[in-house]
C-alpha beads as a LAMMPS data file, in Angstrom:
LAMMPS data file: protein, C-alpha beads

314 atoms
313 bonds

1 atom types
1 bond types

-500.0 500.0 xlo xhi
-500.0 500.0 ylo yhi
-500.0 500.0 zlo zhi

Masses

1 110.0

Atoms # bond

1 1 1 410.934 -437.518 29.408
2 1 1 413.590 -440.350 30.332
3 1 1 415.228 -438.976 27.196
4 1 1 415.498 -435.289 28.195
5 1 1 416.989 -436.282 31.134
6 1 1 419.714 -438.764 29.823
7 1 1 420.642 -435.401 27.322
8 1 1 420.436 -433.524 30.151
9 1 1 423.030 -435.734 32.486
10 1 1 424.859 -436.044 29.553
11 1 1 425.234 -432.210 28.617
12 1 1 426.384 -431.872 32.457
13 1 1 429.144 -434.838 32.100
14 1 1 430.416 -433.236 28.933
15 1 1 431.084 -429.819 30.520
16 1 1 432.344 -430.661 33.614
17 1 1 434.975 -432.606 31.634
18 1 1 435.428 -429.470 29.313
19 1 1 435.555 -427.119 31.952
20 1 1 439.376 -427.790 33.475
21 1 1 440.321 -427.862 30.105
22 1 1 438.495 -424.314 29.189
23 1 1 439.877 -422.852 32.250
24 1 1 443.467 -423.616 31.309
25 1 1 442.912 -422.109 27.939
26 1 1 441.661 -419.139 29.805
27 1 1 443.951 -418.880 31.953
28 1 1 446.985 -419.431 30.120
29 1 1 446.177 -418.309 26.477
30 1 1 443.414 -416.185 25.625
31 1 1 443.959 -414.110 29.127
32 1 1 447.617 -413.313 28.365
33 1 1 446.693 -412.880 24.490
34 1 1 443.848 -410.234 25.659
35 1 1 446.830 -408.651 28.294
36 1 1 449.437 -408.926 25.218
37 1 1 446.908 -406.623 23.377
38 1 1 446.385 -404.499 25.610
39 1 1 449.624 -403.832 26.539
40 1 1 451.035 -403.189 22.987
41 1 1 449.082 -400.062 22.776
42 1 1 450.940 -398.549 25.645
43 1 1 454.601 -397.553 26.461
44 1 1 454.904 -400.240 29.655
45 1 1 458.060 -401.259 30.760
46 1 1 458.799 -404.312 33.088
47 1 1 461.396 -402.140 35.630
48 1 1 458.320 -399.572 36.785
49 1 1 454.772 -399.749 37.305
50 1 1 453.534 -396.996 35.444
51 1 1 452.524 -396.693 31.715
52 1 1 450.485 -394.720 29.424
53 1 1 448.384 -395.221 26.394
54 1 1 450.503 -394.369 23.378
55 1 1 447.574 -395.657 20.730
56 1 1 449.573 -396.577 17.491
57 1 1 453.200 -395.398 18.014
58 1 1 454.789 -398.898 19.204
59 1 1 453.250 -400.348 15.421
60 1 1 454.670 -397.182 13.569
61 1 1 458.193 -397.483 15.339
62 1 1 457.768 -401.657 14.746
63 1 1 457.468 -400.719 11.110
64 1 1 460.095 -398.470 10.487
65 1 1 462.921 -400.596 12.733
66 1 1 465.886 -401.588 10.999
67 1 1 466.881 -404.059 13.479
68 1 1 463.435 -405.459 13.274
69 1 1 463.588 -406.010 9.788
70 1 1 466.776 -407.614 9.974
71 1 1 465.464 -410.443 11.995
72 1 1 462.204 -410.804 9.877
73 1 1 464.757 -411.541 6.639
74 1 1 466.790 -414.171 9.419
75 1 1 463.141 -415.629 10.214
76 1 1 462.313 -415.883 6.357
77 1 1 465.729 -417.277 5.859
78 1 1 465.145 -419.652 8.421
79 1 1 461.865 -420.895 7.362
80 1 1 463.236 -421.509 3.894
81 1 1 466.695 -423.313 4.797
82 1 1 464.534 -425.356 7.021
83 1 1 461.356 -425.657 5.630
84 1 1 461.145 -426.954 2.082
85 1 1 464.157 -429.444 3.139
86 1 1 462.553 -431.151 6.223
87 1 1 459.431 -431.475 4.080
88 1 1 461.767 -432.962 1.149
89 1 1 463.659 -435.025 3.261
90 1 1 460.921 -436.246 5.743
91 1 1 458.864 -437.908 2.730
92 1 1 462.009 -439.785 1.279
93 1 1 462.719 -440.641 4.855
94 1 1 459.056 -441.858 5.057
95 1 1 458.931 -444.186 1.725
96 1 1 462.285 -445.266 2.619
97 1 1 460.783 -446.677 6.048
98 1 1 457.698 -448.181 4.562
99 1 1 459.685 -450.548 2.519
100 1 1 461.999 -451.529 5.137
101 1 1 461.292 -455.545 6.045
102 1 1 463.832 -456.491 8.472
103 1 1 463.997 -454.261 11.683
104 1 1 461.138 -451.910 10.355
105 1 1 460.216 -450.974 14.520
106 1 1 463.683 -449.866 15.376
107 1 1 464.329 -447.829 11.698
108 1 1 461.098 -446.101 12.446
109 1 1 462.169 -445.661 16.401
110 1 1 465.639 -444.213 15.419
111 1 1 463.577 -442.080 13.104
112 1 1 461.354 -440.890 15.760
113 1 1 463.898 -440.036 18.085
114 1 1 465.077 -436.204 16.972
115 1 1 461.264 -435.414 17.538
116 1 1 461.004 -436.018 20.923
117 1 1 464.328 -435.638 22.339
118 1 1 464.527 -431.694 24.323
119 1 1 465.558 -429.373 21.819
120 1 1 467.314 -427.191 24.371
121 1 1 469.877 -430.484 25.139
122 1 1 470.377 -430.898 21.536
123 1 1 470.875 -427.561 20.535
124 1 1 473.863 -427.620 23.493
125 1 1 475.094 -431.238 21.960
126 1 1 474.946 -429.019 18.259
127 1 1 477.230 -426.678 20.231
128 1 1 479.827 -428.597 21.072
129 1 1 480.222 -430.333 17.253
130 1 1 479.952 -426.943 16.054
131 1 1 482.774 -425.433 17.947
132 1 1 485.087 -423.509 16.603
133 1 1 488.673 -424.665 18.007
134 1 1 490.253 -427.007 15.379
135 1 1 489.122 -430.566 17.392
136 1 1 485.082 -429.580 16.993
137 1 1 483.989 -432.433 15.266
138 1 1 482.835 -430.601 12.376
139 1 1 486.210 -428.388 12.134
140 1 1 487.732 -432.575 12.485
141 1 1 485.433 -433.418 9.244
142 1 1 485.895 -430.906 7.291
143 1 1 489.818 -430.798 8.030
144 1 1 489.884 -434.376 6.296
145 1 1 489.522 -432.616 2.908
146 1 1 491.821 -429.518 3.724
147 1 1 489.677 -426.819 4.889
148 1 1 490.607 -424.793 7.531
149 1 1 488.943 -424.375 10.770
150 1 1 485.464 -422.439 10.702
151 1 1 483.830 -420.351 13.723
152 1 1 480.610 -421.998 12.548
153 1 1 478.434 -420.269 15.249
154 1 1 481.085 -417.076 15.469
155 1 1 480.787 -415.937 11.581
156 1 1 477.880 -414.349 10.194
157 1 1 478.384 -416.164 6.481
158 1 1 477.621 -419.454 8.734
159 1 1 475.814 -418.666 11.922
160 1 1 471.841 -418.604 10.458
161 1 1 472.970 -421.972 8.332
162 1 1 473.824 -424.095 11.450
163 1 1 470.979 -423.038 13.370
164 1 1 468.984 -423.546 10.522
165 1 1 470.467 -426.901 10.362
166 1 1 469.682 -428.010 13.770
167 1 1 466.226 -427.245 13.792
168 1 1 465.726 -428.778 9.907
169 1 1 467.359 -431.770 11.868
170 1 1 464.638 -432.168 14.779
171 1 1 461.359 -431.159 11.989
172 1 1 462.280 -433.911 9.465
173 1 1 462.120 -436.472 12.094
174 1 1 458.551 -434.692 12.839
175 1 1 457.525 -434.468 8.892
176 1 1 458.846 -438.103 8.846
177 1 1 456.574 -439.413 11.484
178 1 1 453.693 -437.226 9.955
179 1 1 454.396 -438.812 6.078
180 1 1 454.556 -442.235 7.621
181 1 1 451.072 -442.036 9.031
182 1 1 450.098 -440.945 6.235
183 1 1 451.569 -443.291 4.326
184 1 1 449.732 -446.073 6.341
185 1 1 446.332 -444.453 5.764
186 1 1 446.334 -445.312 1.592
187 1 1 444.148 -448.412 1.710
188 1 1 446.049 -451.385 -0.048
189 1 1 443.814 -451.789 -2.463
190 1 1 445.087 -448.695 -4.556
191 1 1 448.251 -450.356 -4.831
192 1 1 446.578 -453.674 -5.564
193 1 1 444.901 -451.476 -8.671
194 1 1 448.140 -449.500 -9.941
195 1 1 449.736 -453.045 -9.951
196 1 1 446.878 -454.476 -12.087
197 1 1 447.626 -451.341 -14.196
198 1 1 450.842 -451.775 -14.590
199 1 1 451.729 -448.756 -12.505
200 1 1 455.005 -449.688 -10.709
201 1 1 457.933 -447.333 -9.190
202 1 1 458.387 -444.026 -9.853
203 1 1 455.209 -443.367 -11.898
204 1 1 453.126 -445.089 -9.143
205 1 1 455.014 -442.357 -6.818
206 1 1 453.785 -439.764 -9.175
207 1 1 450.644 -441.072 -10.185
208 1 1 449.226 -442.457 -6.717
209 1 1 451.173 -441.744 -3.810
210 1 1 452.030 -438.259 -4.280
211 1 1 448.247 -437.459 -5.295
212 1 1 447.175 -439.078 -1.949
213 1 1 449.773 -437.405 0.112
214 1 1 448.687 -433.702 -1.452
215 1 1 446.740 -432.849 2.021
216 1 1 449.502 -434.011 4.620
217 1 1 452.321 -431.940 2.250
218 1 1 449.607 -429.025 2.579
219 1 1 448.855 -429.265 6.411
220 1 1 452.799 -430.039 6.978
221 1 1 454.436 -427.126 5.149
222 1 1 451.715 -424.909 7.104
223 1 1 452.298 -426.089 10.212
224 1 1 456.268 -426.584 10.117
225 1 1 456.368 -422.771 8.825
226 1 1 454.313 -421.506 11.614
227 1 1 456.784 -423.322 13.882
228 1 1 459.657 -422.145 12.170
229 1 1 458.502 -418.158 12.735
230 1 1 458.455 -418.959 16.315
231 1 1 462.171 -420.255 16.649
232 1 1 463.750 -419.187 20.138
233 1 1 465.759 -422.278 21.661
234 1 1 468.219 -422.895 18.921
235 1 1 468.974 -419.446 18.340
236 1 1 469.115 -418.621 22.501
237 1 1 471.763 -421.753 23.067
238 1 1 473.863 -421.340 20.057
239 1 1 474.172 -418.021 18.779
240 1 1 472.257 -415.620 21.515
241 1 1 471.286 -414.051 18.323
242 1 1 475.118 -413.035 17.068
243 1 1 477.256 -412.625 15.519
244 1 1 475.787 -409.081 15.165
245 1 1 472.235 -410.042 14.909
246 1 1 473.184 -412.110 11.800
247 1 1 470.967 -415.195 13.331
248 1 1 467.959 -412.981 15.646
249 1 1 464.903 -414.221 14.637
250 1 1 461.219 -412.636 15.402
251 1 1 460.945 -414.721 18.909
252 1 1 464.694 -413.941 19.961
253 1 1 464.351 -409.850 19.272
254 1 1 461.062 -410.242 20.875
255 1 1 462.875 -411.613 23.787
256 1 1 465.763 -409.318 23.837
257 1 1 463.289 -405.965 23.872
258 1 1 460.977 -407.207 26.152
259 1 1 463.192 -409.247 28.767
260 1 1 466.376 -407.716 28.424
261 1 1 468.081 -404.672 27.899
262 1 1 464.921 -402.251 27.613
263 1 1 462.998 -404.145 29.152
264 1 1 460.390 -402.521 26.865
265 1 1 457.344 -405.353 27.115
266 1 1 454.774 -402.736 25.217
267 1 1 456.858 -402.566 21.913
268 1 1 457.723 -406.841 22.564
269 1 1 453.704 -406.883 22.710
270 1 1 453.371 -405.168 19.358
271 1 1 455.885 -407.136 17.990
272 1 1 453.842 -410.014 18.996
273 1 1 450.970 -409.405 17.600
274 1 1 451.890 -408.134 14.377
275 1 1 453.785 -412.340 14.522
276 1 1 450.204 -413.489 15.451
277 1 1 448.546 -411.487 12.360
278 1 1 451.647 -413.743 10.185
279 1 1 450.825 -416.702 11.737
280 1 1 447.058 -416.339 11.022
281 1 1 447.967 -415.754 7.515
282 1 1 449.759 -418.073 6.761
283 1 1 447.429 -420.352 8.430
284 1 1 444.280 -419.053 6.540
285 1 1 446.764 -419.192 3.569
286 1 1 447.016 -423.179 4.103
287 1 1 443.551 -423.874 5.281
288 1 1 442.537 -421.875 1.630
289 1 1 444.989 -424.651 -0.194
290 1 1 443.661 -427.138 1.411
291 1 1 440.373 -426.498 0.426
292 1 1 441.560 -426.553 -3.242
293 1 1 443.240 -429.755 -2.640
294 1 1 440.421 -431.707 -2.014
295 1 1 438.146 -429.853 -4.231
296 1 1 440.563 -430.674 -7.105
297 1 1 440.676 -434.656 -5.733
298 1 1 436.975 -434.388 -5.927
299 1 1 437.180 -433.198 -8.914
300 1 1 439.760 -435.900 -10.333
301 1 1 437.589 -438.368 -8.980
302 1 1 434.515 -437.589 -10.775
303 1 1 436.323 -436.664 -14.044
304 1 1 438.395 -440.047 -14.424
305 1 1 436.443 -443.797 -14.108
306 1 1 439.784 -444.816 -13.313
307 1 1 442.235 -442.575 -11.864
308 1 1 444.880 -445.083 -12.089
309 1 1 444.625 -446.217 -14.899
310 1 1 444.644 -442.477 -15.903
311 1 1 447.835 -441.789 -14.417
312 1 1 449.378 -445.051 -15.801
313 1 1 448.587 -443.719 -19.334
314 1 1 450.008 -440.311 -18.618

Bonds

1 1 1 2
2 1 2 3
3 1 3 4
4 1 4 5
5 1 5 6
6 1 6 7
7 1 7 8
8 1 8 9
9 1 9 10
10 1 10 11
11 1 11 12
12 1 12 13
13 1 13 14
14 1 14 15
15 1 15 16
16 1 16 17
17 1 17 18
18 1 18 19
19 1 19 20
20 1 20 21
21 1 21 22
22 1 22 23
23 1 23 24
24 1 24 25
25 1 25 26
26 1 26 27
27 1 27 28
28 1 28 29
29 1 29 30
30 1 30 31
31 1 31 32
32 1 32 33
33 1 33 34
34 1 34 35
35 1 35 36
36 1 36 37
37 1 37 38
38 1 38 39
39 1 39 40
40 1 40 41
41 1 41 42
42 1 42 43
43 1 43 44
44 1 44 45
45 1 45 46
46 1 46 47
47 1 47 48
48 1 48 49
49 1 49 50
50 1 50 51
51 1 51 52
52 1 52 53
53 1 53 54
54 1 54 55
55 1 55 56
56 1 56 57
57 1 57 58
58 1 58 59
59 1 59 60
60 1 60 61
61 1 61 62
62 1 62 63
63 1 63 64
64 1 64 65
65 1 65 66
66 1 66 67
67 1 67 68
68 1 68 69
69 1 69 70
70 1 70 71
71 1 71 72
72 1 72 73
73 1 73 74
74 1 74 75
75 1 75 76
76 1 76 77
77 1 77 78
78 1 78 79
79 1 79 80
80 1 80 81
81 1 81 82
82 1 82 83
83 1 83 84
84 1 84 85
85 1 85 86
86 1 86 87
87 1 87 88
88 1 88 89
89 1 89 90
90 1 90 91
91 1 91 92
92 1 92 93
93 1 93 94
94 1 94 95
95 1 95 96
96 1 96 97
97 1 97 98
98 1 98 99
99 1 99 100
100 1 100 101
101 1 101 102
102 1 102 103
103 1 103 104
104 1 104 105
105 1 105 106
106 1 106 107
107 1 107 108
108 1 108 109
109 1 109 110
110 1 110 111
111 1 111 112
112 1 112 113
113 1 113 114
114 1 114 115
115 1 115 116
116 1 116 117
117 1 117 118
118 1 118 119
119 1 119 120
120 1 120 121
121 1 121 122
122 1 122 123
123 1 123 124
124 1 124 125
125 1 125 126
126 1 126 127
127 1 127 128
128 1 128 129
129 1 129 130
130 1 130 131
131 1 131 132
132 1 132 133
133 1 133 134
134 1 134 135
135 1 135 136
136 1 136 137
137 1 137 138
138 1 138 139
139 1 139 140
140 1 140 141
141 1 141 142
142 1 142 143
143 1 143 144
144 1 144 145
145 1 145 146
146 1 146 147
147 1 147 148
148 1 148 149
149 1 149 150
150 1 150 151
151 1 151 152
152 1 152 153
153 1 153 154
154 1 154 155
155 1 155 156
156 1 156 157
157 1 157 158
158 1 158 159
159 1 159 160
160 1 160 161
161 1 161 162
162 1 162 163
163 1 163 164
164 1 164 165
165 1 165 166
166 1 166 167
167 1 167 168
168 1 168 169
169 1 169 170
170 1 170 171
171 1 171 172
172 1 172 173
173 1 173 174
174 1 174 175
175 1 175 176
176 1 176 177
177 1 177 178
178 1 178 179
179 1 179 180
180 1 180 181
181 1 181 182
182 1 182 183
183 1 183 184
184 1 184 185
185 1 185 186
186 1 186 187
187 1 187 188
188 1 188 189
189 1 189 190
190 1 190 191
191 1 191 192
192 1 192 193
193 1 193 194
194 1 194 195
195 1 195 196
196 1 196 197
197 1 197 198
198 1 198 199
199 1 199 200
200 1 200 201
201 1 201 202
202 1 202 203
203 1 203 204
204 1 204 205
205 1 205 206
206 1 206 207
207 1 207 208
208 1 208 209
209 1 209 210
210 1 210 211
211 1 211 212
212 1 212 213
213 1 213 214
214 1 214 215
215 1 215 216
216 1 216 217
217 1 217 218
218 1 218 219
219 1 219 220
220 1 220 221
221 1 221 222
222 1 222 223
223 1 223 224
224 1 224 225
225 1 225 226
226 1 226 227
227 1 227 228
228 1 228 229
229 1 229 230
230 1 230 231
231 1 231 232
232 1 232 233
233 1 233 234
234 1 234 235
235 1 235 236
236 1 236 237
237 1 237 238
238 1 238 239
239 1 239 240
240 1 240 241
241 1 241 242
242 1 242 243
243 1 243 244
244 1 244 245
245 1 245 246
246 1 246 247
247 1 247 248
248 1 248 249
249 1 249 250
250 1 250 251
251 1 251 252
252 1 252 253
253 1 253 254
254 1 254 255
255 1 255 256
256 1 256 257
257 1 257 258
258 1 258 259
259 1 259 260
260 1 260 261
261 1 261 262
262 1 262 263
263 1 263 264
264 1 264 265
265 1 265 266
266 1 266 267
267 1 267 268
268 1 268 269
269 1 269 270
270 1 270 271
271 1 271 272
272 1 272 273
273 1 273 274
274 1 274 275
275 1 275 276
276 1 276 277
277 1 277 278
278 1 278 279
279 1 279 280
280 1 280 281
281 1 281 282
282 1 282 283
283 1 283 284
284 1 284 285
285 1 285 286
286 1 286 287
287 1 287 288
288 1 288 289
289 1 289 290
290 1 290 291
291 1 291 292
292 1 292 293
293 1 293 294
294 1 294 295
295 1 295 296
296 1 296 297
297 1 297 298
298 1 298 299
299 1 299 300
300 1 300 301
301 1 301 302
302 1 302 303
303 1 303 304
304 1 304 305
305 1 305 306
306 1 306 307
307 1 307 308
308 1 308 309
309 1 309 310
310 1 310 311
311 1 311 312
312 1 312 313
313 1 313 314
């Protein structure tokens, strides 16, 4: 009886600590999303009150727009200038840090800093070195080997590139903090083993780190593409989308239908939600390869009495 009771008080501690939280999702995520939904199937507009039901003719005019499909091949661009090189970049960044002796807290501090400084104040900081009069400080750089001023953020050959670069900049010092954490997870002892082995530099990166790392490069290049497709800040301080939608992504055109110009928010909301069927894609896409991933390790692991040792001989 004493027991029921405890379980009882317990079961009433736990949800009144859940509830706030539950409320806020609510509130703030699953109401809009079930609004969003709603309001894609109709032909609402933000400057009047009325609407009516127009069933599936927002998703048929999403799928046949050019200038939709123009910023779903900047988006894809996007994710794969930024992407596979903050991935790349963040894991050399990573075993660069972990072998650092001397001043190892303020390398991985300076590290750190891109991902959490405001993204909005660095994209402006990105605008000024990217400006286009002849004493930008990239126009200065590049002028010390003879090239001629660039309208970096005014040309469409170079527009999607910078913005790219900026926010490649900011998610490597994410994927760097991600790598390092998980580079402080591999117990010692499987270096202690690979030494025994005779397993030392790059084969032990091949062999042993890089095997161990498989589910953080799995849940990273998920998660940094998902935050890729939802780019808005870089591309609303630098470019406002220009030069002639050359750097619009999926968020930005989203933006510009439903909040400006048109102000059409029942097409934005069908533009949404055919994002949110991508995102859960790709995410089901990652959480499938992840799977795999550890079935294979599992596999590995039962296959070789000495995985090490394995990899050594390779």
């Amino acid at each position: 009886m004493a027991q029921g009771t405890r379980a009882g008080r317990d079961g009433w501690r736990a949800a009144a600590l859940l509830t706030p939280a539950f409320v806020g999702l609510c509130v703030f995520v699953i109401g809009p999303a079930i609004v969003s939904a709603f309001v894609a199937g109709t032909d609402k507009n933000l400057t009047g009150p009325d609407f009516h039901w127009v069933g599936t003719a927002n998703l048929r005019e999403a799928l046949a727009d050019p200038d939709l499909g123009q910023a779903v091949r900047n988006t894809l661009v996007y994710c794969l200038l930024t992407v596979i090189p903050s991935v790349l970049f963040g894991l050399l960044l990573a075993l660069a840090a972990e072998r650092v002796t001397r001043g190892r807290a303020a390398v991985r501090f300076a590290l750190f800093l891109p991902a959490s400084a405001n993204i909005v104040a660095m994209a402006v900081v990105f605008q000024y070195i990217f400006d286009s009069s002849p004493d930008g400080l990239a126009n200065t750089l590049v002028g010390f080997v003879g090239i001629d001023p660039v309208n970096w953020l005014g040309d469409r050959a170079t527009a999607l590139p910078v913005v790219a670069l900026v926010g490649g900049w900011r998610l490597t010092s994410f994927v760097f903090v991600v790598y390092l954490a998980g580079l402080t997870a591999i117990p010692r002892s499987v270096y202690e083993a690979a030494d025994v082995d005779g397993v030392r530099g790059l084969a032990r990166l091949r062999h042993v780190t890089l095997p161990l790392l498989a589910p953080t490069t799995v849940f990273l290049g998920v998660f940094v593409t998902v935050l890729t497709l939802q780019t808005f800040e870089t591309v609303a301080v630098l470019t406002e989308g220009g030069p002639l939608d050359s750097s619009t992504t999926i968020i930005y055109y989203i933006y510009k239908v439903g909040f400006t110009g048109s102000f059409r928010i029942g097409y934005a909301s069908m533009i949404a939600l055919l994002l949110l069927v991508g995102v859960v894609l790709v995410g089901a896409a990652g959480a499938l390869l992840g799977r795999r991933v550890r079935m294979a390790r599992q596999l590995d692991g039962m296959g070789a009495e000495d995985p090490v040792a394995e990899g050594g001989r390779s």
